[in-house]
VEXVEX-69438 format. One record per residue (C-alpha): residue in one letter; x, y, z. Coordinates in nm, 2 decimals. Each point is the difference from the previous one (the first is absolute). Example, Ala and Ser with C-alpha at 12.3 -4.5 7.8 and 13.67 -1.06 7.14 Angstrom:
# residues 2
+------+--------+--------+--------+
! gupa !      u !      v !      w !
+------+--------+--------+--------+
!    A !   1.23 !  -0.45 !   0.78 !
!    S !   0.14 !   0.34 !  -0.07 !
+------+--------+--------+--------+
END
This chain:
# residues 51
+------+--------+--------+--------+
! gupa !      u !      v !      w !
+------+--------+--------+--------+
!    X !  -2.55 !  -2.07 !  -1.55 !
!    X !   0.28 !   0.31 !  -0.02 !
!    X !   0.19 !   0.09 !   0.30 !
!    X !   0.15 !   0.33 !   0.06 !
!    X !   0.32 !   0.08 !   0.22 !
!    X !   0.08 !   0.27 !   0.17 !
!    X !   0.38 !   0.06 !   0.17 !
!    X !   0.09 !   0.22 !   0.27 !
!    X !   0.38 !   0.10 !  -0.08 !
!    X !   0.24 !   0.07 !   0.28 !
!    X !   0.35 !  -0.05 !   0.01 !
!    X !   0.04 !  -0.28 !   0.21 !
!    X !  -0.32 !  -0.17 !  -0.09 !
!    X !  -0.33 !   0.00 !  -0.21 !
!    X !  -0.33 !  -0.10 !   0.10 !
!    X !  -0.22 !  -0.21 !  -0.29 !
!    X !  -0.35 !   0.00 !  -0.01 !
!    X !  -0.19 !  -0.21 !  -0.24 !
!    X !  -0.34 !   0.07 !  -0.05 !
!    X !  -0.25 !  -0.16 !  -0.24 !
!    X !  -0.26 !   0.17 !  -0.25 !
!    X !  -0.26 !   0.10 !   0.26 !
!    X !   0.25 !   0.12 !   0.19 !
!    X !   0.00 !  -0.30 !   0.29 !
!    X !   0.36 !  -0.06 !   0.12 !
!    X !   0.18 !  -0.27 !  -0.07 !
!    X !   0.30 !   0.01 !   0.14 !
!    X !   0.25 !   0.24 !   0.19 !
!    X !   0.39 !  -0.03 !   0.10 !
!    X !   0.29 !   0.20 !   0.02 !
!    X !   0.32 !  -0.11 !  -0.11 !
!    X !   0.31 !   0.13 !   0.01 !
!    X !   0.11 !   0.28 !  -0.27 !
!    X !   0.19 !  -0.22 !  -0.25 !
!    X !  -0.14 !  -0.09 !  -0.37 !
!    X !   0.03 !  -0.34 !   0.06 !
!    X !  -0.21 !  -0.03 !   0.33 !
!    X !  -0.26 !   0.22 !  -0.18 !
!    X !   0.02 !  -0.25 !  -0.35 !
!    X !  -0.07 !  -0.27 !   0.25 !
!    X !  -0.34 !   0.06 !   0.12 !
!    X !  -0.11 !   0.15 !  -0.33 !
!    X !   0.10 !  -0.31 !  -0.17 !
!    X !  -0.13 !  -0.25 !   0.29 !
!    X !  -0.21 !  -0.29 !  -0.19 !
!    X !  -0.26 !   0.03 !   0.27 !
!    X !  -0.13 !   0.32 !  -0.10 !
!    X !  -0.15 !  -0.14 !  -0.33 !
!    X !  -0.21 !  -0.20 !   0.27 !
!    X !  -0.16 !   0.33 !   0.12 !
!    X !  -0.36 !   0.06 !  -0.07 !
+------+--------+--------+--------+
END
């Protein structure tokens, strides 16, 4: 199944939304602002367990 992301850009933080083909949501955080915190929950292993 494909999953779509949205991010909501400020400076000091972004807000992620995952949501999945039909459009159900799958997950939302917000994270701080910084490339790494963002890599992390892009990359996090239990998102290929999404359906």
């Amino acid at each position: 199944m494909k999953h779509y992301t949205g991010l909501d850009v400020s400076v000091k933080e972004t807000a992620i939304c995952i949501v999945d083909e039909t459009g159900k949501i799958c997950r939302e955080v917000k994270v701080p602002s910084h490339p790494d915190d963002l890599i992390a929950v892009l990359r996090d292993p239990a998102l290929s367990g999404l359906a």
